[in-house]
C-alpha positions as a LaTeX table, in Angstrom:
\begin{tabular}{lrrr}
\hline
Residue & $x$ (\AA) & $y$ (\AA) & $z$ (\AA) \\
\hline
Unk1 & 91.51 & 143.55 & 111.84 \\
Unk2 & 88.51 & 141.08 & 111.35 \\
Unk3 & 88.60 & 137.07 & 110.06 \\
Unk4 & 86.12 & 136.07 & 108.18 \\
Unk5 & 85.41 & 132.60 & 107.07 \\
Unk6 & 83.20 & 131.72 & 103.67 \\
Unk7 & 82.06 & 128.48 & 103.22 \\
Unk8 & 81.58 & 128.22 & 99.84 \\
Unk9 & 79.64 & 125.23 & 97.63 \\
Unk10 & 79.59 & 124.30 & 94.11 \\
Unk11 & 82.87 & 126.18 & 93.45 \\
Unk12 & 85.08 & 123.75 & 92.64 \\
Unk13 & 86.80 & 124.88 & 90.27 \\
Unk14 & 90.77 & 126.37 & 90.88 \\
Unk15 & 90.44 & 128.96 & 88.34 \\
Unk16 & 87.51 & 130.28 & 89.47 \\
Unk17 & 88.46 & 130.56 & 92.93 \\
Unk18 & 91.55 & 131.87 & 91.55 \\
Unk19 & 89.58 & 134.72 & 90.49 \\
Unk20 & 87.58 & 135.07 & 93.53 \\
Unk21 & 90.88 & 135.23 & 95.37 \\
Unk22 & 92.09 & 138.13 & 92.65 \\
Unk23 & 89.10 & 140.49 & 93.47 \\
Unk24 & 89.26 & 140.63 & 96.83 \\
Unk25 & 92.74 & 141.47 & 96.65 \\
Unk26 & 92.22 & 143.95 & 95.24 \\
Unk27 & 90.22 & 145.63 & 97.53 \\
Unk28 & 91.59 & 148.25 & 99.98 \\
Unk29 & 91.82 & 146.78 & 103.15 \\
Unk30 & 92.27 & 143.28 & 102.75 \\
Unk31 & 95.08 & 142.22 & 103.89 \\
Unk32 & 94.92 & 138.48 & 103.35 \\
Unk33 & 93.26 & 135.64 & 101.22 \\
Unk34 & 93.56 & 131.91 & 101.83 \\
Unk35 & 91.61 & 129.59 & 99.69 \\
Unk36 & 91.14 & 126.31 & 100.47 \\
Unk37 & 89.70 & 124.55 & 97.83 \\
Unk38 & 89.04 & 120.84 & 99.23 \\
Unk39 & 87.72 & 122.71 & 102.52 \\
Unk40 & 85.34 & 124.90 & 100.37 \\
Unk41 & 86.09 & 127.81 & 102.23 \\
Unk42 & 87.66 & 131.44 & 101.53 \\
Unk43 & 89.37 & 132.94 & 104.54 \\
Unk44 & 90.04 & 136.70 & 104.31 \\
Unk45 & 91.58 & 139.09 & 106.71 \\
Unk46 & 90.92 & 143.03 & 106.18 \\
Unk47 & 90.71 & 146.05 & 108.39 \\
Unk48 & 87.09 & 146.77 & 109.19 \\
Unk49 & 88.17 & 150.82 & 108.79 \\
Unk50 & 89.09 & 150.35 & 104.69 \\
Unk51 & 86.47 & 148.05 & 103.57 \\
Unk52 & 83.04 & 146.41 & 104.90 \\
Unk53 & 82.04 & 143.00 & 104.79 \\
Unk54 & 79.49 & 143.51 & 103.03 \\
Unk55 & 81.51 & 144.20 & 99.69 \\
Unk56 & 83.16 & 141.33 & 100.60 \\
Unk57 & 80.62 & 138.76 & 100.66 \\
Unk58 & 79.33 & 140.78 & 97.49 \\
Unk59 & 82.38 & 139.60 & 95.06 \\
Unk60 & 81.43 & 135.65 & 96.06 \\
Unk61 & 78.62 & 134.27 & 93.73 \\
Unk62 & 75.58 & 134.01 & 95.94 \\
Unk63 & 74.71 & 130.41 & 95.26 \\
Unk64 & 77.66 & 129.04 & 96.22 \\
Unk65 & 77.74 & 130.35 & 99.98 \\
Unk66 & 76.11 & 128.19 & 102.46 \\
Unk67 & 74.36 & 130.22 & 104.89 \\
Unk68 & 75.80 & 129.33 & 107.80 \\
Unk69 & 78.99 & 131.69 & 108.34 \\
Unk70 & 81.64 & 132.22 & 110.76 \\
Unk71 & 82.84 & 135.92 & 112.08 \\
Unk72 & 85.99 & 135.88 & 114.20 \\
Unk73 & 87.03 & 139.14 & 115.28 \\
Unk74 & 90.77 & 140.22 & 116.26 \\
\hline
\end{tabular}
């Protein structure tokens, strides 16, 4: 399993992170989504064998990611 965390900026808003939340659900091999709204970050857990990150960071809109990210692996 890999831990990624998403800093994410100008997405304020609880439905839309809602959504955000919804798609990467529904992706095989994610196992978990935390979204911390106030933080501005998206935590997600998936298995590295199912899914890459790459489709992950895909289904966040691209101007609201700071560059900066954090990988923690398991």
């Amino acid at each position: 399993m890999k831990k990624i965390v998403v800093n994410v900026y100008g997405l304020t808003c609880h439905i839309c992170l809602k959504k955000i939340e919804g798609k990467l659900l529904k992706l095989n091999g994610v196992e978990k989504v935390i979204v911390y709204r106030r933080l501005r970050k998206i935590f997600v857990t998936f298995d590295e064998g199912q899914t890459e990150e790459r489709k992950l960071r895909s289904l966040i809109p691209r101007e609201d990611v700071k560059e900066q990210q954090r990988i923690i692996r398991m």
